[in-house]
N, CA, C and O of each residue as an XYZ file, in Angstrom:
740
protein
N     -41.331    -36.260    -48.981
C     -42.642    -35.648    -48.996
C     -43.666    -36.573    -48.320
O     -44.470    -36.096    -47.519
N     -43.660    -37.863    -48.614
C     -44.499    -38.837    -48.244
C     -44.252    -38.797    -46.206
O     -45.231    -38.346    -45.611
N     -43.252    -39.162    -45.469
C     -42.973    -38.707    -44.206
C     -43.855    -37.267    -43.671
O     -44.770    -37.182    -42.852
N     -43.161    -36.183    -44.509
C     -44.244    -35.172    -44.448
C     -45.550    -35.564    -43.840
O     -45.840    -35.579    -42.644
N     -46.369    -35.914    -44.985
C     -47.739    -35.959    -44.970
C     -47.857    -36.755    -43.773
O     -48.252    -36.092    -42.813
N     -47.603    -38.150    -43.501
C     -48.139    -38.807    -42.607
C     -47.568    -38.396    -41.004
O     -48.067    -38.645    -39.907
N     -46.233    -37.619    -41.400
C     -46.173    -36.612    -39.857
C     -47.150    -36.018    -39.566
O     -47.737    -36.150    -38.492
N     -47.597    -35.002    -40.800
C     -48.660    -34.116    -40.555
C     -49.945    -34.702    -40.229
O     -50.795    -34.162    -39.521
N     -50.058    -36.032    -40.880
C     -51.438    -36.668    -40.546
C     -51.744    -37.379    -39.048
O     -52.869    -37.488    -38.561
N     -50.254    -37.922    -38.309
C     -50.700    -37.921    -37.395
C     -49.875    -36.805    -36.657
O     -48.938    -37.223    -35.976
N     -50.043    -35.714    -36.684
C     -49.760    -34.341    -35.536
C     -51.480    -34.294    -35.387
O     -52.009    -34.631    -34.327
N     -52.317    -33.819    -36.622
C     -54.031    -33.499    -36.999
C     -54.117    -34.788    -35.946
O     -54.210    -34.396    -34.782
N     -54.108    -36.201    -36.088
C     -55.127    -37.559    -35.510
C     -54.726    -36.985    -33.765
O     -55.646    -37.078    -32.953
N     -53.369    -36.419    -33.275
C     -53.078    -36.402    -31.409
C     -53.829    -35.196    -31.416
O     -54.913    -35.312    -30.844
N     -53.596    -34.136    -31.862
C     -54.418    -33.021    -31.427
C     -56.070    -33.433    -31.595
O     -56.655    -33.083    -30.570
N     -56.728    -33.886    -32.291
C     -58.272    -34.385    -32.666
C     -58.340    -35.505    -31.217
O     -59.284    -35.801    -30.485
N     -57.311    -35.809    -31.218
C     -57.392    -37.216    -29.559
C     -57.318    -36.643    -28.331
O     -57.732    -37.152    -27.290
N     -56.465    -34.929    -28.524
C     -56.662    -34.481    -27.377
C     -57.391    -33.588    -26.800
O     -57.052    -32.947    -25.805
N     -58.972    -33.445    -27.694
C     -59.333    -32.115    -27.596
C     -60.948    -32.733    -27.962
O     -60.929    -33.792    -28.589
N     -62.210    -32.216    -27.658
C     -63.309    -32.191    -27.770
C     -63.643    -30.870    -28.880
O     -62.992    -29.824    -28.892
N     -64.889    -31.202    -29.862
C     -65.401    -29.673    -30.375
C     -67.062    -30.071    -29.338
O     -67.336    -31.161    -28.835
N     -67.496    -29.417    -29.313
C     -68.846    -29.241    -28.846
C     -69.141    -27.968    -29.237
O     -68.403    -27.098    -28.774
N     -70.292    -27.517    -30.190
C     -70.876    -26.543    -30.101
C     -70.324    -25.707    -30.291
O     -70.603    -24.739    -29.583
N     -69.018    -25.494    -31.518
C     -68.426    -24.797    -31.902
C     -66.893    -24.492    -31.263
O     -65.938    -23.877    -31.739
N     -67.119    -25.349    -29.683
C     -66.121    -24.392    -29.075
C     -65.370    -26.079    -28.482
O     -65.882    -27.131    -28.100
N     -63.859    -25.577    -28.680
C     -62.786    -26.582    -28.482
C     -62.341    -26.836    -27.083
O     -61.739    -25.999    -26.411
N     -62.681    -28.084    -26.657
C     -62.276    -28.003    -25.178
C     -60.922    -29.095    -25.081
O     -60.491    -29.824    -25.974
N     -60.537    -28.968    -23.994
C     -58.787    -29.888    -24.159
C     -59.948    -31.241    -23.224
O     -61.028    -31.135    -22.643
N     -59.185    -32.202    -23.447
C     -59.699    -33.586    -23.115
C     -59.271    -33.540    -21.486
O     -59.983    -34.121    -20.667
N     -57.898    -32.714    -21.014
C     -57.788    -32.417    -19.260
C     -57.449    -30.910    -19.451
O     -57.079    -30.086    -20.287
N     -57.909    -31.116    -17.780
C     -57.531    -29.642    -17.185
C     -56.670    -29.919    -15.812
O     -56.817    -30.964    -15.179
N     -55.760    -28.889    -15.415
C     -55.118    -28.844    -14.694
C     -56.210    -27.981    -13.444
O     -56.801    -26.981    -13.850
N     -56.341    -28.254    -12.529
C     -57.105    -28.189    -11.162
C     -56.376    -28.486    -10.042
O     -56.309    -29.657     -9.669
N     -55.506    -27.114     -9.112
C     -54.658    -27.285     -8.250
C     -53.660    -28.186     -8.931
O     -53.444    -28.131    -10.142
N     -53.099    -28.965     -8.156
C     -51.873    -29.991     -8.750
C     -52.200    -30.684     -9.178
O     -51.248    -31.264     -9.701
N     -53.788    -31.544     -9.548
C     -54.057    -32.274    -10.107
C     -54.796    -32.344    -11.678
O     -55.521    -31.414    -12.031
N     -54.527    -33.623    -12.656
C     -54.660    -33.205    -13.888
C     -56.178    -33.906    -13.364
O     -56.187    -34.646    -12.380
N     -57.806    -33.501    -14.347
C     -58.647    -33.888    -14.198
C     -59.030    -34.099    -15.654
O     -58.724    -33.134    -16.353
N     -59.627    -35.118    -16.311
C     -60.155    -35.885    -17.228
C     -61.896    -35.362    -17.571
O     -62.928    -35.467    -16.909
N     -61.626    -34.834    -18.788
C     -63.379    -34.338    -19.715
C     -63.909    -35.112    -19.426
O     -63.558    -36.091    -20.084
N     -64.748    -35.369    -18.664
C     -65.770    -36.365    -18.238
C     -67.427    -36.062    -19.254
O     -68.411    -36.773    -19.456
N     -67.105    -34.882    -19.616
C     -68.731    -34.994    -20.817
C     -68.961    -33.444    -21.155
O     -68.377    -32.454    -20.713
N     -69.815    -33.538    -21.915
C     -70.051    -32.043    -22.438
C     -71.405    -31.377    -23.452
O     -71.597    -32.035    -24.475
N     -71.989    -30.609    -23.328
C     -73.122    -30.323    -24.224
C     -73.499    -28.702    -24.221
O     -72.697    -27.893    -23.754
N     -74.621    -28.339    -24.708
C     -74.792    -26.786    -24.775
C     -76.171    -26.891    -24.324
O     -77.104    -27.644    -24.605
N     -75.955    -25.561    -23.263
C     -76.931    -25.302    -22.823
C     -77.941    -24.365    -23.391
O     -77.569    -23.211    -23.177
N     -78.911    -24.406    -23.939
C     -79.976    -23.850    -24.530
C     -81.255    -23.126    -23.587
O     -81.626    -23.640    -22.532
N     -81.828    -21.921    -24.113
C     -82.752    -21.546    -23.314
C     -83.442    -20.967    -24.511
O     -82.918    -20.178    -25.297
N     -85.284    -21.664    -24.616
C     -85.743    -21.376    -26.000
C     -85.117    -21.704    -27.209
O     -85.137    -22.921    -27.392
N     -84.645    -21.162    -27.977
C     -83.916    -21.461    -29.414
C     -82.664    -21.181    -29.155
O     -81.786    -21.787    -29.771
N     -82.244    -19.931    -27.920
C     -80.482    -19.604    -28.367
C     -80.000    -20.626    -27.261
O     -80.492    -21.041    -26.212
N     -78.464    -20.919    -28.163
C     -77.662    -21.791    -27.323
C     -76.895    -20.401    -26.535
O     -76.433    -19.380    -27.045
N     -76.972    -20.820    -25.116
C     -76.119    -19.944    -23.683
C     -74.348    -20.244    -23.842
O     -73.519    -19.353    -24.028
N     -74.120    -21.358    -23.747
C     -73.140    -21.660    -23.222
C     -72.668    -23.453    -23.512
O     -73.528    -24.334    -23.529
N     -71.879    -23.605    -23.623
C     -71.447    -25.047    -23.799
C     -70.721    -25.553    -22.231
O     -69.556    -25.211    -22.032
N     -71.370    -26.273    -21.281
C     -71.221    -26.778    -19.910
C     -70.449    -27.665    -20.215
O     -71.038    -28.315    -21.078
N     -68.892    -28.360    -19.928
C     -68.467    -29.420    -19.344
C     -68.468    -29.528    -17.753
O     -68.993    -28.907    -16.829
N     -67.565    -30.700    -17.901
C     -67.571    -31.796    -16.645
C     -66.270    -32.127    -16.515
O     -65.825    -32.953    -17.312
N     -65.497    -31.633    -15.622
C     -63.720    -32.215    -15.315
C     -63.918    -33.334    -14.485
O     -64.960    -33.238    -13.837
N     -63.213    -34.457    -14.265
C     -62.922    -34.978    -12.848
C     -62.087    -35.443    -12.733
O     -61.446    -35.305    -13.775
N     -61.299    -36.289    -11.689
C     -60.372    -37.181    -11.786
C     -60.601    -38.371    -12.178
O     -60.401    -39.125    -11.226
N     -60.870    -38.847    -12.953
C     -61.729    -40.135    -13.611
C     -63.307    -39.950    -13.930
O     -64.182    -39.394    -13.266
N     -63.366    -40.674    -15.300
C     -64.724    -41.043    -15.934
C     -65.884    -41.207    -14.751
O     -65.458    -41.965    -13.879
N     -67.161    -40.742    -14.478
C     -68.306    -41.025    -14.105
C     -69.389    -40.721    -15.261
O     -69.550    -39.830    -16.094
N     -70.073    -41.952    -14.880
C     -71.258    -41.997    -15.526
C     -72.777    -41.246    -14.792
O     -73.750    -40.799    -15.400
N     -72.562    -41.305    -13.451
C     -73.997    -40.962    -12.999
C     -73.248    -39.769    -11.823
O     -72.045    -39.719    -11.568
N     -74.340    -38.865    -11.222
C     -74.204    -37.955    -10.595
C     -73.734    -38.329     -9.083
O     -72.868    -37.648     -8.535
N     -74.193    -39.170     -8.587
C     -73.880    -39.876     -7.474
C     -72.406    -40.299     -7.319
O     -71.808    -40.350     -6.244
N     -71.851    -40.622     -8.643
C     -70.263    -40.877     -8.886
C     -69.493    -39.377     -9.253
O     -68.437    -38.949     -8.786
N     -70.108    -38.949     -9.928
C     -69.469    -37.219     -9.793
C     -69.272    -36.922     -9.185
O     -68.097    -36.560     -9.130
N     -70.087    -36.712     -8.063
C     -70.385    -35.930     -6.693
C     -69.108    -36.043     -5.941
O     -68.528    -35.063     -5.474
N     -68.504    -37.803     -5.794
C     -68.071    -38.162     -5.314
C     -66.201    -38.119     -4.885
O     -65.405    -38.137     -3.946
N     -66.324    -38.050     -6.440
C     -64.612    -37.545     -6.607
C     -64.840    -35.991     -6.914
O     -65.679    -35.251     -7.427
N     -63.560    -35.939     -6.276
C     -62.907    -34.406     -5.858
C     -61.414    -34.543     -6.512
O     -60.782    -35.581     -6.711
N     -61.059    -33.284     -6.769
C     -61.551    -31.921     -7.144
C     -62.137    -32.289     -8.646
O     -61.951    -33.248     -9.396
N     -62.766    -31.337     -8.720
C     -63.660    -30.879    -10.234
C     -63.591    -29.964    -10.513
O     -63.022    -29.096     -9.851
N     -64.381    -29.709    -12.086
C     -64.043    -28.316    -12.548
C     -65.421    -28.121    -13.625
O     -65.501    -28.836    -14.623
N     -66.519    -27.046    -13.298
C     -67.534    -27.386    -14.266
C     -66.940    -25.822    -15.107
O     -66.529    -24.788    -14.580
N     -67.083    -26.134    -16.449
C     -66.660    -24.805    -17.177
C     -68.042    -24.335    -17.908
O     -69.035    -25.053    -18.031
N     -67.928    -23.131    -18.319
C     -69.049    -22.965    -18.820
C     -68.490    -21.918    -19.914
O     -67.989    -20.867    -19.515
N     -68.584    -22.238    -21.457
C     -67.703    -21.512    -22.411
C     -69.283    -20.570    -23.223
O     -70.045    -21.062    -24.056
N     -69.340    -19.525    -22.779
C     -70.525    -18.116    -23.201
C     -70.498    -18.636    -24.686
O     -69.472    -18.999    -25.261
N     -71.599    -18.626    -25.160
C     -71.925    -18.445    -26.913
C     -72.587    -17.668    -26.912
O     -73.155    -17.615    -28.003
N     -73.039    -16.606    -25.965
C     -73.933    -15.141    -26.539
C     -73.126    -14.452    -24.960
O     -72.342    -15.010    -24.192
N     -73.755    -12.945    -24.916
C     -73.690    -12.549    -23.994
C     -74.564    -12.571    -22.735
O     -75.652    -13.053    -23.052
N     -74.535    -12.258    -21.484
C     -75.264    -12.614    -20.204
C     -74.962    -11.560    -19.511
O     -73.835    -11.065    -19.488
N     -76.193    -11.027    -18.739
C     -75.818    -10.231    -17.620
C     -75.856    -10.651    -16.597
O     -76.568    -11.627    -16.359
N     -74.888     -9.889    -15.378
C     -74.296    -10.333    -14.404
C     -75.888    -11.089    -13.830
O     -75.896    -12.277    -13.508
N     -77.124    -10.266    -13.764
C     -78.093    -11.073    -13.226
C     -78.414    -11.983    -13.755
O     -78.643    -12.910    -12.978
N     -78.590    -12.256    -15.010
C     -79.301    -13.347    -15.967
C     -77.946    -15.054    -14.860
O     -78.139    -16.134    -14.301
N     -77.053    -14.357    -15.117
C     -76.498    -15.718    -14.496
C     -76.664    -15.959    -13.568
O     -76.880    -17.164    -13.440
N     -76.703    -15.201    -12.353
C     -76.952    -15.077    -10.787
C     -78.545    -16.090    -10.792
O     -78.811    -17.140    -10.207
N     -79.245    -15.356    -11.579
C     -80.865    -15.898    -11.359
C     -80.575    -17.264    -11.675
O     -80.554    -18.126    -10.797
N     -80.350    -17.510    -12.887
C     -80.021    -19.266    -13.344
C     -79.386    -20.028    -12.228
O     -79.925    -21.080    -11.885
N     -78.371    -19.646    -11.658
C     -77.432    -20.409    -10.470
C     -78.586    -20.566     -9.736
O     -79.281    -21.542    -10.019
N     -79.069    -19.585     -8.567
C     -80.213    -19.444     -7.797
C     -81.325    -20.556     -8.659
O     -81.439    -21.736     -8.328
N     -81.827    -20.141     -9.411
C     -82.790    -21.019     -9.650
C     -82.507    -22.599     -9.151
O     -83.169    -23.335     -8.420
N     -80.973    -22.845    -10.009
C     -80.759    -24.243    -10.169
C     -80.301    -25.008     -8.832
O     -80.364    -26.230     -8.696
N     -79.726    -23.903     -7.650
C     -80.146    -24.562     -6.217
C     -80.637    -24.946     -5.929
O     -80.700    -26.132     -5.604
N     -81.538    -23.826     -5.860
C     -83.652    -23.961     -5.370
C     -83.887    -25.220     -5.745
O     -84.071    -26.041     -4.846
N     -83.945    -25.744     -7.413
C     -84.389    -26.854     -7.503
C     -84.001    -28.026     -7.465
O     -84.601    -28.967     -7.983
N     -82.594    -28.121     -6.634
C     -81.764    -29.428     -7.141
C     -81.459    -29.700     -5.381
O     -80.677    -30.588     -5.038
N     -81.986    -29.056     -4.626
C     -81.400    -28.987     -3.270
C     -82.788    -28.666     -2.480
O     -83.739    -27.919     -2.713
N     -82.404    -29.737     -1.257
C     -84.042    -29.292     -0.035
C     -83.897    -27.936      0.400
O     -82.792    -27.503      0.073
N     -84.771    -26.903      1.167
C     -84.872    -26.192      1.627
C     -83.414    -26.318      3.187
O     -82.590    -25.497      3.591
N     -83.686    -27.495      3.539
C     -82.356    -28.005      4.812
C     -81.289    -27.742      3.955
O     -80.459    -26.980      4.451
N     -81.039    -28.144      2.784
C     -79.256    -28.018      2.207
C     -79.204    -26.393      2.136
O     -78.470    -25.639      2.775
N     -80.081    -26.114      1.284
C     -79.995    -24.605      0.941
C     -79.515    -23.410      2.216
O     -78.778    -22.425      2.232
N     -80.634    -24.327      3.512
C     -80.328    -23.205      4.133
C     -78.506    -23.589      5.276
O     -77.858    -22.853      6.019
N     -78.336    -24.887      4.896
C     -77.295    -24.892      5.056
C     -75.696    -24.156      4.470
O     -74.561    -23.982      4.914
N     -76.508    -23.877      3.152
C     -75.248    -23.158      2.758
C     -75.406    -21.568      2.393
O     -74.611    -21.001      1.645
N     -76.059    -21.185      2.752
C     -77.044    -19.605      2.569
C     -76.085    -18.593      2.738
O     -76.411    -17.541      2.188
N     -74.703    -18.571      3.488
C     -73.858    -17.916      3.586
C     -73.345    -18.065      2.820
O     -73.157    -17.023      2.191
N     -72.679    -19.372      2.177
C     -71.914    -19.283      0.415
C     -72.552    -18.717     -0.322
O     -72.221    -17.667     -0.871
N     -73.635    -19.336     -0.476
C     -74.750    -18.682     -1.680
C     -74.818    -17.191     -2.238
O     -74.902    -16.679     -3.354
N     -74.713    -16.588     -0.471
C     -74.629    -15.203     -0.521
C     -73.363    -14.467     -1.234
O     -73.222    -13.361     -1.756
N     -72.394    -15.726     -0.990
C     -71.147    -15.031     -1.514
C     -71.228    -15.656     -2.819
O     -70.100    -15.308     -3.167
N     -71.537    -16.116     -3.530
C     -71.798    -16.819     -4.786
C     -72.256    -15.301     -5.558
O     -71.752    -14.654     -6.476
N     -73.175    -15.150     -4.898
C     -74.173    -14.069     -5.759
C     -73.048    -13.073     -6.050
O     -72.680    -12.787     -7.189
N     -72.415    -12.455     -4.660
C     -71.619    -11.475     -4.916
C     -70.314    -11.579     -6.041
O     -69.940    -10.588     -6.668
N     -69.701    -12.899     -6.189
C     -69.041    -12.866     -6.646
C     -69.399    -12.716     -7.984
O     -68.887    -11.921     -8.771
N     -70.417    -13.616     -8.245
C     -71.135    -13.317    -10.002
C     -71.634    -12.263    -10.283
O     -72.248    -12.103    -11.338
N     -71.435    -11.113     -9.191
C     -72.521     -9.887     -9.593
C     -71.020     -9.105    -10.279
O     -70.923     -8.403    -11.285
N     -69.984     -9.531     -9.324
C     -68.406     -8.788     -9.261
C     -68.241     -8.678    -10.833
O     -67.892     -7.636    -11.388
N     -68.532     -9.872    -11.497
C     -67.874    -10.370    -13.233
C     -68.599     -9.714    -13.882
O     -68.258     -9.747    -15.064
N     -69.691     -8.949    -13.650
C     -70.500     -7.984    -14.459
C     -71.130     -8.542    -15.683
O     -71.109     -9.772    -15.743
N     -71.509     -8.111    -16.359
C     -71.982     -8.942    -17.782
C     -70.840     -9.530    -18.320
O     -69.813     -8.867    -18.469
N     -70.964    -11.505    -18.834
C     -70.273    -11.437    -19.461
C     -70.302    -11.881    -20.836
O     -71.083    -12.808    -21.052
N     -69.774    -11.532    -21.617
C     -69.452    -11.781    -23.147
C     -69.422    -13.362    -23.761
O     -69.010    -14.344    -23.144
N     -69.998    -13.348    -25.220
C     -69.499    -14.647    -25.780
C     -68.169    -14.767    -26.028
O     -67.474    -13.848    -26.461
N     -67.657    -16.224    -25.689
C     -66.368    -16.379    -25.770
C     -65.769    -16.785    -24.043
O     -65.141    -17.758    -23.625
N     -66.270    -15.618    -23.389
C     -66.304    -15.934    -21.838
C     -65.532    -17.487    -21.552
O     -65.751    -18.242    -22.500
N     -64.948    -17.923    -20.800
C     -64.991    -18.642    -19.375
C     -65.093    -18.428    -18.544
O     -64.412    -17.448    -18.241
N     -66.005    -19.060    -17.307
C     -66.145    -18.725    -16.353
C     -65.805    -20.585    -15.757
O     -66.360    -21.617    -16.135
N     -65.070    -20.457    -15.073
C     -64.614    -21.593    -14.411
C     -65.037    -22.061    -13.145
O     -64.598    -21.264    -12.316
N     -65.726    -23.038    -12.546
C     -66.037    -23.034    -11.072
C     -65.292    -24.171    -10.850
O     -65.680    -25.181    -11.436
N     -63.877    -24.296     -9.830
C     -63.152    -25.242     -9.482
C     -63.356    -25.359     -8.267
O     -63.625    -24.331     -7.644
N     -63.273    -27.025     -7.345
C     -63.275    -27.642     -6.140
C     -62.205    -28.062     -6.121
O     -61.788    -29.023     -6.768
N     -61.518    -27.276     -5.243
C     -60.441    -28.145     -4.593
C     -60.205    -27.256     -3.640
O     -60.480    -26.056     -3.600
N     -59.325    -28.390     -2.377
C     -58.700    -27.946     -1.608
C     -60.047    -27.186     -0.368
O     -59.880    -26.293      0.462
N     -61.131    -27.862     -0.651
C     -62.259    -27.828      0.385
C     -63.125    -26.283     -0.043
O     -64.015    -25.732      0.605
N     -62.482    -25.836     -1.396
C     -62.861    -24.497     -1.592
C     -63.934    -24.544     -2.973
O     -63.698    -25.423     -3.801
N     -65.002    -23.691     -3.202
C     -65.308    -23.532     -5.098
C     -64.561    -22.292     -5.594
O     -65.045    -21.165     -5.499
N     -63.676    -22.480     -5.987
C     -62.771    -21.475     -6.531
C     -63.678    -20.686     -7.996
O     -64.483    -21.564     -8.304
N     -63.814    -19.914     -8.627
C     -64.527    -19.139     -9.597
C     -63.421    -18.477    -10.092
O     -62.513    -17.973     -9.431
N     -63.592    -18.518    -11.727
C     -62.535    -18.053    -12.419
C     -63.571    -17.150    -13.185
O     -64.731    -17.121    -12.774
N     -63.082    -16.188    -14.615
C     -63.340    -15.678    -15.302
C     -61.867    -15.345    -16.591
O     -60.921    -14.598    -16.343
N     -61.973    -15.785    -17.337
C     -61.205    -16.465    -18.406
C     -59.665    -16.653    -18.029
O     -58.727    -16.265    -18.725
N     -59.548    -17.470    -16.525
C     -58.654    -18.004    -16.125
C     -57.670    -16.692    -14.732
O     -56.581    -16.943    -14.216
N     -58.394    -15.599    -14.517
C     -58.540    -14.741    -13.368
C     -59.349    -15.308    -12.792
O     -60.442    -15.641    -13.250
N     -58.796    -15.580    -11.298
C     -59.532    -15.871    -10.087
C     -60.161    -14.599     -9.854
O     -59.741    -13.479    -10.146
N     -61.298    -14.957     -9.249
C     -62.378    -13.447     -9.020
C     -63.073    -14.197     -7.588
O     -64.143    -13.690     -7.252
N     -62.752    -14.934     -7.031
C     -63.329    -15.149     -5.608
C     -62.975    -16.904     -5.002
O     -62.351    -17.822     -5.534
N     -63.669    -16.807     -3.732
C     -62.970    -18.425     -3.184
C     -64.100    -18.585     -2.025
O     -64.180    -17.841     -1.047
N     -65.014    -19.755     -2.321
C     -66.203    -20.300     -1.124
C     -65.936    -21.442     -0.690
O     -65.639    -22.445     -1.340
N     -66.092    -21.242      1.037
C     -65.397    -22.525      1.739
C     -66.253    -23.819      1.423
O     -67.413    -23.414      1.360
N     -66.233    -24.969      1.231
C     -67.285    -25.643      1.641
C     -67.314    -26.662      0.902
O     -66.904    -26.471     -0.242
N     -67.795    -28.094      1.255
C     -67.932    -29.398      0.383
C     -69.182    -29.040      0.179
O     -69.438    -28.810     -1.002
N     -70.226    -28.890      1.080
C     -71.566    -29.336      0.811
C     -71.787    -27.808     -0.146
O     -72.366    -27.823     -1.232
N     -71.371    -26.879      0.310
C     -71.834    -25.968     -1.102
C     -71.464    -26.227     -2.567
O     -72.007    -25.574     -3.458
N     -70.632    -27.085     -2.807
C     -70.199    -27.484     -4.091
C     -70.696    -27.966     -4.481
O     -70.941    -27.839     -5.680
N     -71.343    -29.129     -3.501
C     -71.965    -30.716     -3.868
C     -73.227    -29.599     -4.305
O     -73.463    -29.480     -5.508
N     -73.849    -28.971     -3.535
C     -75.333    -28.103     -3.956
C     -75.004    -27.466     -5.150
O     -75.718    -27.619     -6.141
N     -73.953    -26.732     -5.172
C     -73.957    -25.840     -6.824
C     -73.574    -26.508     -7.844
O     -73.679    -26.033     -8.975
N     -72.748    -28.475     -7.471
C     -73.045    -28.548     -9.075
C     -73.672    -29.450     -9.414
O     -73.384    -29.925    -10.512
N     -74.883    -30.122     -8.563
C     -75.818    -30.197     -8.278
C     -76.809    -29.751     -9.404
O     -77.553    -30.630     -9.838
N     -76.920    -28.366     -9.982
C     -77.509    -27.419    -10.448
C     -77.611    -28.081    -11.866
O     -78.677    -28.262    -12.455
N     -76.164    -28.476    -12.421
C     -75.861    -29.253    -13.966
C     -76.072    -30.830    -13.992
O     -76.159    -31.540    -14.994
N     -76.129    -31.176    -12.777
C     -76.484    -32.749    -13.025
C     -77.028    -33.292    -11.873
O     -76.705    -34.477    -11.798
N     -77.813    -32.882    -10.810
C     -79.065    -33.077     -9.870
C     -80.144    -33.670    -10.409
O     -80.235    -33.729    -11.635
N     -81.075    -34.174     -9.633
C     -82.460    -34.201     -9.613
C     -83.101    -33.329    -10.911
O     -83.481    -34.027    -11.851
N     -83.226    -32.165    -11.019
C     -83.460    -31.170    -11.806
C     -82.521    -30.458    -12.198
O     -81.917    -29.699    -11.441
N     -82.258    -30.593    -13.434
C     -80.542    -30.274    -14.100
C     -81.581    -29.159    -14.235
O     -82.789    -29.252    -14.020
N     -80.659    -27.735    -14.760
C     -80.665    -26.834    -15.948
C     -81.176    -27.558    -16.840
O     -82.405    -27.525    -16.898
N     -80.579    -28.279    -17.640
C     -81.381    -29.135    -19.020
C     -80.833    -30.442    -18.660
O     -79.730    -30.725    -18.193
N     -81.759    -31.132    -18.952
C     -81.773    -32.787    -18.745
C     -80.578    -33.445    -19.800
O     -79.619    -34.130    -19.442
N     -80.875    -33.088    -21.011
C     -79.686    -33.580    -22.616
C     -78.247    -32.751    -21.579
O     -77.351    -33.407    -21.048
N     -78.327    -31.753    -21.535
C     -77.208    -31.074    -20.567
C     -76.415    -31.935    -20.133
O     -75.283    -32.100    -20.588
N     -76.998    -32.689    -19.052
C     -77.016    -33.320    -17.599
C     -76.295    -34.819    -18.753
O     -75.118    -35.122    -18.554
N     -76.606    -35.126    -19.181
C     -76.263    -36.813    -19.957
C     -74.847    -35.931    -20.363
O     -73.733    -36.129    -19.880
N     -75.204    -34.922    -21.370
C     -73.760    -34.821    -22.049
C     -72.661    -34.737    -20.817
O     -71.687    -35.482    -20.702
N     -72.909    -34.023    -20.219
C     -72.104    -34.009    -18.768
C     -71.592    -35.286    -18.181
O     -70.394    -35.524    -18.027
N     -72.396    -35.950    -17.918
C     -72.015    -37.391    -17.297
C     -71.703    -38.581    -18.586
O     -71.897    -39.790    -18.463
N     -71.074    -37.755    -20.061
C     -70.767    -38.821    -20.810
C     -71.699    -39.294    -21.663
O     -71.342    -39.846    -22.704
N     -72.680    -39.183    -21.425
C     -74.255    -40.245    -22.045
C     -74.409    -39.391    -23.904
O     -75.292    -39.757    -24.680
């Protein structure tokens, strides 16, 4: 009986080692991104007024602390796990917004053709639900977009990535506490 217990006690201590809670919602410590495994680099909930949106992580291939080191390693994976529901616009506008402010008018209009396809693709996922994933993966020179692990579209581009995730840990995050939990802090 005694074996028992301390099997069972450490099965509970690897699963608790391999997994984050944030904000109700359980994230695995890696994710698989193309062939490569990428490492929880940080995590927090995004709030607008009083309701919490969504709980934002941060994948990468190794720990960064600052955005400048994010940026830097490839591939990534920003997830975004719904705690209420969203319509297809409410998210579209937030993305858009968080360009606009995290990127010059020169980047933006450098990537104005992704963007365009950005929109479309988030308009494609329609409202979505709490519980949701919506996945935005870099790799392979692409931002791949998931929706609870269905691919729903594919945008060419480094510098559009660097601009859209940009949006969670730029100059002007979405939320600043966001932006730290993200980069670890």
């Amino acid at each position: 009986m005694r074996k028992l217990i301390v099997f069972a006690g450490a099965v509970a201590f690897a699963v608790a080692a391999q997994a984050a809670e944030v904000g109700g919602v359980n994230l695995p410590d890696k994710a698989s991104v193309g062939a490569q495994e990428l490492v929880l680099n940080g995590a927090g909930v995004r709030t607008r007024a009083i309701f919490k949106v969504y709980v934002g992580s941060l994948y990468l291939p190794a720990k960064a602390t600052t955005a400048a080191a994010a940026l830097d390693k490839g591939p990534r994976r920003i997830q975004l796990n719904l705690l209420r529901d969203l319509s297809g616009d409410q998210l579209v506008g937030a993305l858009l917004d968080g360009l606009k402010d995290n990127n010059t008018p020169a980047e933006l209009a450098a990537v104005q053709a992704q963007s365009d396809q950005l929109v479309t693709i988030m308009k494609s996922l329609g409202d979505v639900k709490e519980k949701d994933v919506v996945t935005l993966d870099f790799i392979d020179g692409a931002t791949k977009i998931a929706l609870n692990g269905a691919a729903k579209g594919s945008i060419p581009g480094e510098a559009f990535n660097r601009a859209l995730t940009k949006v969670w840990i730029g100059d002007k995050p979405a939320q600043a506490d966001l932006k730290k939990a993200m980069l670890g802090g």
